[in-house]
MOPAC internal coordinates of N, CA, C and O (Angstrom, degrees):
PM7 1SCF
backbone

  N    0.0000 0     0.00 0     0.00 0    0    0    0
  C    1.4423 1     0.00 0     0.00 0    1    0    0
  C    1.5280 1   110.05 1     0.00 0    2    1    0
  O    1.2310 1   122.26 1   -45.56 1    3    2    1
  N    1.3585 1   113.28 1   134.44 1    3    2    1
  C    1.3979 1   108.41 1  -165.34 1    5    3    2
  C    2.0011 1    95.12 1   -95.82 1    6    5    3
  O    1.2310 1   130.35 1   -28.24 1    7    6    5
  N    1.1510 1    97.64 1   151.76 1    7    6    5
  C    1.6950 1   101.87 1  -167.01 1    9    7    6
  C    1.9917 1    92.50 1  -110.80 1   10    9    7
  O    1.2310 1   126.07 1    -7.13 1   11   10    9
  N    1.5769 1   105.95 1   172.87 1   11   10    9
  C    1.3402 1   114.60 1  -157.88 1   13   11   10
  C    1.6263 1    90.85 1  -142.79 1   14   13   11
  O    1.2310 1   123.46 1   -69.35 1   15   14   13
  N    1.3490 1   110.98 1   110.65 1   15   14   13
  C    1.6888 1   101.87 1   168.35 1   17   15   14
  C    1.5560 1   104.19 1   -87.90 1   18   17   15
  O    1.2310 1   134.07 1   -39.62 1   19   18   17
  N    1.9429 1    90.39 1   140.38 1   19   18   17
  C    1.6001 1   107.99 1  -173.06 1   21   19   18
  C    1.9002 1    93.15 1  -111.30 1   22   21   19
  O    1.2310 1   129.71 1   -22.95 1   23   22   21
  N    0.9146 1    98.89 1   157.05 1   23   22   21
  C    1.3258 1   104.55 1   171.91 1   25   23   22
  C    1.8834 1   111.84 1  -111.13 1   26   25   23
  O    1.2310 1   111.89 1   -21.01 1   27   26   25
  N    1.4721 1   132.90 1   158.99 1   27   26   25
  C    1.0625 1   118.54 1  -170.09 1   29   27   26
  C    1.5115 1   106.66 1  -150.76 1   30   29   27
  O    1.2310 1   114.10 1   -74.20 1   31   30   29
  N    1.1686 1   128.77 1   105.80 1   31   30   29
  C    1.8772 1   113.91 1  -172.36 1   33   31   30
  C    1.6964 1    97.29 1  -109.37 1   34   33   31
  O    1.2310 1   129.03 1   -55.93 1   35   34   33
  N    1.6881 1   100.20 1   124.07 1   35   34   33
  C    1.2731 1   123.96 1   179.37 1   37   35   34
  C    1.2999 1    98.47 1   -48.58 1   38   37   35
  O    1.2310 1   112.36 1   -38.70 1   39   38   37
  N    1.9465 1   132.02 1   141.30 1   39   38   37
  C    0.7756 1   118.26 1  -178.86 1   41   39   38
  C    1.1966 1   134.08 1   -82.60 1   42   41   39
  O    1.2310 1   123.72 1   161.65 1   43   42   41
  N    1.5294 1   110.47 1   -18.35 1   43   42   41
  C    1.8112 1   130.21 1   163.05 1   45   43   42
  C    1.3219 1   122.12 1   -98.35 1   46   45   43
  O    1.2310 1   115.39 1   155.58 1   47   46   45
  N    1.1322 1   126.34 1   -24.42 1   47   46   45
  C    1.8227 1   139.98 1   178.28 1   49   47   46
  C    1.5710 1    88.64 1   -75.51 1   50   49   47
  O    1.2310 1    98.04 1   128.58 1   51   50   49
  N    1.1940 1   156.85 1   -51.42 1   51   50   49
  C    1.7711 1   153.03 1   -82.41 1   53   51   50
  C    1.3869 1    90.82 1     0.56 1   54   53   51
  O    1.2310 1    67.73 1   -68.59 1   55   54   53
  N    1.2356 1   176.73 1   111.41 1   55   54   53
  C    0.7969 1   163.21 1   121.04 1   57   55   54
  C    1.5237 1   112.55 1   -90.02 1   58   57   55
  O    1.2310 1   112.18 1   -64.27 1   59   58   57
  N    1.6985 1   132.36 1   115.73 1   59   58   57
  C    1.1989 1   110.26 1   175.48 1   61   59   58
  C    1.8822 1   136.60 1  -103.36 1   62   61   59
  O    1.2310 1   126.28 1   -36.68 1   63   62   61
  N    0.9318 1   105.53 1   143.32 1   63   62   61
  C    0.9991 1   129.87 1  -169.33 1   65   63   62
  C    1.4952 1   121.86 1   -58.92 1   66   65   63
  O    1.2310 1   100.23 1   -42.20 1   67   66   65
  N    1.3944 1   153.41 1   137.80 1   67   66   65
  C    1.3160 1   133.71 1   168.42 1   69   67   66
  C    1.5712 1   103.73 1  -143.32 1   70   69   67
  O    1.2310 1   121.12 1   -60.42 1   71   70   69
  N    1.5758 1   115.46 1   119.58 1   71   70   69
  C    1.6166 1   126.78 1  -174.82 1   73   71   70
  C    1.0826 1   119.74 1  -118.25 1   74   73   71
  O    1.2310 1   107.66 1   -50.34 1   75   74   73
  N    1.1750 1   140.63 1   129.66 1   75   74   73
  C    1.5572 1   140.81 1   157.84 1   77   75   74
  C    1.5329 1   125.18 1   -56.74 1   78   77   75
  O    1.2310 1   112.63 1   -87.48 1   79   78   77
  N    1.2822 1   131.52 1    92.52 1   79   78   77
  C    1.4837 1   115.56 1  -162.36 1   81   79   78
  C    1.9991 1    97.93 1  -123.15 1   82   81   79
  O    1.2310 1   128.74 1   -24.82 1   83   82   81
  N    1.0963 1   100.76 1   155.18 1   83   82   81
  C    1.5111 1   112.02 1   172.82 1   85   83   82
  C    1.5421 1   119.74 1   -80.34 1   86   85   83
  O    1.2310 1   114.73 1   168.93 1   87   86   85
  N    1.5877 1   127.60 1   -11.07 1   87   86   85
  C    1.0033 1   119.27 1  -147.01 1   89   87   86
  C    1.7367 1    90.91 1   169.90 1   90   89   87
  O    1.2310 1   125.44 1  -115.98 1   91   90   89
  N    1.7795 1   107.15 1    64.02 1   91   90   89
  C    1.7662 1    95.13 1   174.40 1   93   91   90
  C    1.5490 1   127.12 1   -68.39 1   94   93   91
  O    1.2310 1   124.53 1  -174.04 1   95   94   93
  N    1.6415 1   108.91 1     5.96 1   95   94   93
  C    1.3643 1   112.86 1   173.10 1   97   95   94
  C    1.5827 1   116.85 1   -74.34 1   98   97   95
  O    1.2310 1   127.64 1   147.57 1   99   98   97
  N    1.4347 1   102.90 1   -32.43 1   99   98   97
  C    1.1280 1   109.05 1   179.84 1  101   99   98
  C    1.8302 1   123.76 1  -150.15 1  102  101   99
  O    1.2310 1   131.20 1   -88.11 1  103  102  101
  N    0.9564 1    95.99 1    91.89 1  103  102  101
  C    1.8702 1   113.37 1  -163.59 1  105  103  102
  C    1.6668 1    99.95 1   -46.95 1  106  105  103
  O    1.2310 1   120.66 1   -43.62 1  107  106  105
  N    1.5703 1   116.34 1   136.38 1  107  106  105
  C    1.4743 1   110.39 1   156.85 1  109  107  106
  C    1.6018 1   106.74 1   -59.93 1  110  109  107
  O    1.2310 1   128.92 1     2.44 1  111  110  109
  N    1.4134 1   100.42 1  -177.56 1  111  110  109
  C    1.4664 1   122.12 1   160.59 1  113  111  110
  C    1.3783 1   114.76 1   -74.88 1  114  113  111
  O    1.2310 1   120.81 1   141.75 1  115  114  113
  N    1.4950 1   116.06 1   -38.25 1  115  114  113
  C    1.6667 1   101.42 1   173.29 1  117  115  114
  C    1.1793 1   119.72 1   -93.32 1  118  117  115
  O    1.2310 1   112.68 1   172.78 1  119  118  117
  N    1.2870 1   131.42 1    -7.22 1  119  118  117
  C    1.7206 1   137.29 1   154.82 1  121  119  118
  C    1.7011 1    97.80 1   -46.72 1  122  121  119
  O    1.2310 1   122.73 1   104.31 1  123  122  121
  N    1.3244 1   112.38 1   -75.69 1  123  122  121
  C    1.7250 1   125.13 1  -165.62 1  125  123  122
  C    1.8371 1    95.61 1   -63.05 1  126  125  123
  O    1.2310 1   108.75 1  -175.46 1  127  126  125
  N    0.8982 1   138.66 1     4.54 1  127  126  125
  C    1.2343 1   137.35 1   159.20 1  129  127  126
  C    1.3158 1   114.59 1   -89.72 1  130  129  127
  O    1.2310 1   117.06 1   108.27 1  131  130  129
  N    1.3819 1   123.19 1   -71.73 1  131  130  129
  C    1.3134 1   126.78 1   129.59 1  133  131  130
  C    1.8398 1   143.41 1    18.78 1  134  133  131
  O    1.2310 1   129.98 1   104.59 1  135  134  133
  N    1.5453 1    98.37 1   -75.41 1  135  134  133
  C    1.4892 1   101.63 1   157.58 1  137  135  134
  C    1.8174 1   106.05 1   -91.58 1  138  137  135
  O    1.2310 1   114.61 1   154.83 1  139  138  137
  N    0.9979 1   127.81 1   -25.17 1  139  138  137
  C    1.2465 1   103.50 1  -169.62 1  141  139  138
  C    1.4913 1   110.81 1   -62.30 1  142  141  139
  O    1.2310 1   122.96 1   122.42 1  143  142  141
  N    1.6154 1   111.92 1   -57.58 1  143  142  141
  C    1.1399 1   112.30 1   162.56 1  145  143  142
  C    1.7530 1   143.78 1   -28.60 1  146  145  143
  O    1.2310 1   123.50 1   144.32 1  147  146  145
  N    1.2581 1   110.90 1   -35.68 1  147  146  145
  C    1.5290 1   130.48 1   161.10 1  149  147  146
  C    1.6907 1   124.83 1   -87.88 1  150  149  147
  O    1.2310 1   131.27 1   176.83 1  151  150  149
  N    1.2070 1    95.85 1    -3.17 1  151  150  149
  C    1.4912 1   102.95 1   159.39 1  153  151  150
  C    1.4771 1   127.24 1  -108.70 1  154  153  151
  O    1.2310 1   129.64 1   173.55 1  155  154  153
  N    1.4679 1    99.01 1    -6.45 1  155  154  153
  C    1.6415 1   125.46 1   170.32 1  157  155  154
  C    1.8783 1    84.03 1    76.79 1  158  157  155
  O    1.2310 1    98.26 1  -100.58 1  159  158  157
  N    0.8945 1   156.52 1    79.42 1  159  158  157
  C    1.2780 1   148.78 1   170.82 1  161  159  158
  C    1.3701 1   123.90 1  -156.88 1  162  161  159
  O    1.2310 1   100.57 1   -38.37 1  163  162  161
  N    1.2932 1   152.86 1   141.63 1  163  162  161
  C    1.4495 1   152.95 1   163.50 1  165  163  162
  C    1.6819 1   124.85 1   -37.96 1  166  165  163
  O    1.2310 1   136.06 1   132.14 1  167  166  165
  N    1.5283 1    86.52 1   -47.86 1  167  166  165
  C    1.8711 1    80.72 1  -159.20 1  169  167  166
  C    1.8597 1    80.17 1  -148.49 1  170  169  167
  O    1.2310 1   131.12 1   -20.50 1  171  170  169
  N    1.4133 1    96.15 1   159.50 1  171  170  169
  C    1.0993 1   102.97 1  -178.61 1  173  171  170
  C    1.6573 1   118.19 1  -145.71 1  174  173  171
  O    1.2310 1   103.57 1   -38.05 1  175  174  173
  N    1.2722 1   147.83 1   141.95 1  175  174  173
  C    1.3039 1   139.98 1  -177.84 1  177  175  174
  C    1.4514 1   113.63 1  -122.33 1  178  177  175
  O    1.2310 1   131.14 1   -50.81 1  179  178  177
  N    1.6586 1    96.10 1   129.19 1  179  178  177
  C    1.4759 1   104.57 1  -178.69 1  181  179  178
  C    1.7788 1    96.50 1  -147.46 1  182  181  179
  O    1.2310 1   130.43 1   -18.98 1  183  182  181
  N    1.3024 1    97.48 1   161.02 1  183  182  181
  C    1.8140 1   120.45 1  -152.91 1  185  183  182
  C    1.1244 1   101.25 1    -9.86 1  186  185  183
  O    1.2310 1   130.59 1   -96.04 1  187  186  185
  N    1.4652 1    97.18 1    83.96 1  187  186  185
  C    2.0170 1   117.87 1   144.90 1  189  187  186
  C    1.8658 1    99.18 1    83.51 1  190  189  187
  O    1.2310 1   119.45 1  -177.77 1  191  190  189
  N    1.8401 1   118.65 1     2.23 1  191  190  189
  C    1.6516 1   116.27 1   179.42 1  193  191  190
  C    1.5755 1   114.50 1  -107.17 1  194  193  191
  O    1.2310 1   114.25 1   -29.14 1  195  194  193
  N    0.9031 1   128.50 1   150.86 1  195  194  193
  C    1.2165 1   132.39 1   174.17 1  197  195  194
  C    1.6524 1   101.62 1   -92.89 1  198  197  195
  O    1.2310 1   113.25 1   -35.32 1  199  198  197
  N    1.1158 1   130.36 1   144.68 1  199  198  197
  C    1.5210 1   131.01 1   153.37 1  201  199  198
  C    1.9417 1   112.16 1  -139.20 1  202  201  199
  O    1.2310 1   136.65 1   -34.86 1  203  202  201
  N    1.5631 1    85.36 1   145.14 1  203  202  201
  C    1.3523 1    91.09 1  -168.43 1  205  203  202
  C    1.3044 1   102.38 1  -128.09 1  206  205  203
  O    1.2310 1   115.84 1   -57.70 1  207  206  205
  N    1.4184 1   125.50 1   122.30 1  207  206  205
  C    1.6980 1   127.65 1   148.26 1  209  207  206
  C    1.4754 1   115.62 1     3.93 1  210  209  207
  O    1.2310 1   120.10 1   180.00 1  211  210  209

């Protein structure tokens, strides 16, 4: 499976982010577990989705 780096800037740190995802249209559940966790954060939004813990 070919993977897709997403980029992600914390919304209060700016801090940015860099993820390996299969599919940045639409994140698994263990990807968004994954970054949420390494961004220390709940929920996270990427192209135009919300995802939540």
């Amino acid at each position: 499976m070919k993977k897709t780096e997403i980029k992600i800037t914390h919304q209060f740190e700016k801090t940015v982010h860099r993820f390996m995802v299969v599919n940045p249209e639409k994140l698994s559940n263990e990807e968004v577990i994954k970054i949420c966790k390494e961004m220390n954060v709940t929920s996270v939004f990427v192209n135009g989705r919300l995802y939540k813990l």
